[in-house]
C-alpha positions as CSV (number, residue, x, y, z in Angstrom):
1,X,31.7,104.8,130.7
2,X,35.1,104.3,132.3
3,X,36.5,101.0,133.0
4,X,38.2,100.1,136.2
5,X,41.3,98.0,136.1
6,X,39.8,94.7,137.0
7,X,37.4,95.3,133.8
8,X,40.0,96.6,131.1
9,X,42.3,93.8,132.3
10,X,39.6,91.4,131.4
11,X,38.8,93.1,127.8
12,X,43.0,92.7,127.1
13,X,42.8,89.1,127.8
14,X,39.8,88.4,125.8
15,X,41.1,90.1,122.7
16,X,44.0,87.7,123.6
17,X,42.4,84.7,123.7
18,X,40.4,85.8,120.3
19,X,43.8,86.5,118.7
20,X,45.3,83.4,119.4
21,X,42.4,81.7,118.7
22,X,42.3,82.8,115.0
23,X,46.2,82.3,115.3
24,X,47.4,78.6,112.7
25,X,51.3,79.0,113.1
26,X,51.7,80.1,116.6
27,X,55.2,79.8,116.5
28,X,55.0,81.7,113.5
29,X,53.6,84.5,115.4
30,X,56.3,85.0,117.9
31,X,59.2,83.5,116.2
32,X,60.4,86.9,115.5
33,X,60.3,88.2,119.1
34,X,61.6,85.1,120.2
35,X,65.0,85.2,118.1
36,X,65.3,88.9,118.9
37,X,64.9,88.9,122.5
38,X,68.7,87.8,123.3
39,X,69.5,86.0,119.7
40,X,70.4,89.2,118.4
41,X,72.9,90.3,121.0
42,X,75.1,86.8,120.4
43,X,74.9,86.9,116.9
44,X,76.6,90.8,117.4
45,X,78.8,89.6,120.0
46,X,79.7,86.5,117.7
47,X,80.1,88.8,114.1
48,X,82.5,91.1,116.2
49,X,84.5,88.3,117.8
50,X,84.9,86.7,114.7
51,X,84.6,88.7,111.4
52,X,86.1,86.4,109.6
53,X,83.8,83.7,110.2
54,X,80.7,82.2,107.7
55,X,77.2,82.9,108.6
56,X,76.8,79.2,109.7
57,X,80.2,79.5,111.7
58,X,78.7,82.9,113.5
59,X,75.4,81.1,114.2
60,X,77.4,78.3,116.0
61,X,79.7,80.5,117.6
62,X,76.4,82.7,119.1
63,X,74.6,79.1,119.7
64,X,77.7,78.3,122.3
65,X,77.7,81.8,123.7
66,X,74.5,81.6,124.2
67,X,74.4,78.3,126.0
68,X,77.7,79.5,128.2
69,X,75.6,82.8,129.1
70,X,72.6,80.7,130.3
71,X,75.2,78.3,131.8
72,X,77.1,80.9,133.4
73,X,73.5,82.5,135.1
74,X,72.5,79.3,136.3
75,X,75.5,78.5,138.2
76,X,75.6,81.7,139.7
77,X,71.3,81.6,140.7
78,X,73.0,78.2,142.2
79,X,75.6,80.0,144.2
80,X,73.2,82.5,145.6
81,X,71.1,79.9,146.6
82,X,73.6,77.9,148.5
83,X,75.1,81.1,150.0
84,X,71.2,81.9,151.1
85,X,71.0,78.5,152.9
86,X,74.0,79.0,154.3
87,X,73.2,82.0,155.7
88,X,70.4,80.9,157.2
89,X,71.9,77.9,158.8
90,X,74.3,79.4,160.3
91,X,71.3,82.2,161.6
92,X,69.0,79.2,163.1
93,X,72.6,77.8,164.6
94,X,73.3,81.1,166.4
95,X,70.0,81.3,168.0
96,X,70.1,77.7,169.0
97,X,73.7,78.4,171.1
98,X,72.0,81.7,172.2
99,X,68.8,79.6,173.8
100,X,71.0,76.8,175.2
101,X,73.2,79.8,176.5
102,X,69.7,81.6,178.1
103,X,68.9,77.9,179.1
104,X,72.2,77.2,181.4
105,X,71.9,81.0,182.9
106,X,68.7,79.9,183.8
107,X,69.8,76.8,185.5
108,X,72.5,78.2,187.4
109,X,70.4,81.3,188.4
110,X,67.5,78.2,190.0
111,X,70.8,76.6,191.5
């Protein structure tokens, strides 16, 4: 019998649940994916920066490169946001002089 996607989505988190309940070093278990997810691009960029360096001087140099890159994204997100309130400050104070506008056309109109 076919499942629909409400029902197979349910079986894959079960089986999840089940794994990770069987699981004693969980993070063990994702250590791996952890360190490769962006680890392993700084520790590249670090080795060819550097090839000089030790293993424990590349880890620190990745480490800081690391910490500038997530630095670096989080000023920007920061930026983005202020531009965004900006924009939409400037949006409500245009429609404001727009109805105060409408407002004294109105007035003189009645005059």
């Amino acid at each position: 019998m076919a499942m629909n996607t409400s029902e197979r989505s349910l079986r894959m988190r079960i089986a999840a649940h089940k794994s990770w309940a069987v699981t004693t070093d969980r993070p063990g278990r994702t250590a791996a994916a952890r360190k490769a997810s962006h680890w392993t691009r700084f520790l590249n960029m670090a080795r060819e920066a550097n090839p000089d360096a030790t293993e424990q001087q590349i880890e620190q140099i990745a480490e800081s490169m690391r910490k500038a890159h997530f630095t670096e994204l989080a000023a920007r997100s920061a930026a983005a946001r202020r531009l965004k309130a900006d924009m939409r400050r400037s949006q409500r104070q245009a429609a404001t002089r727009a109805e105060l506008e409408q407002y004294d056309t109105d007035r003189d109109a009645a005059a």
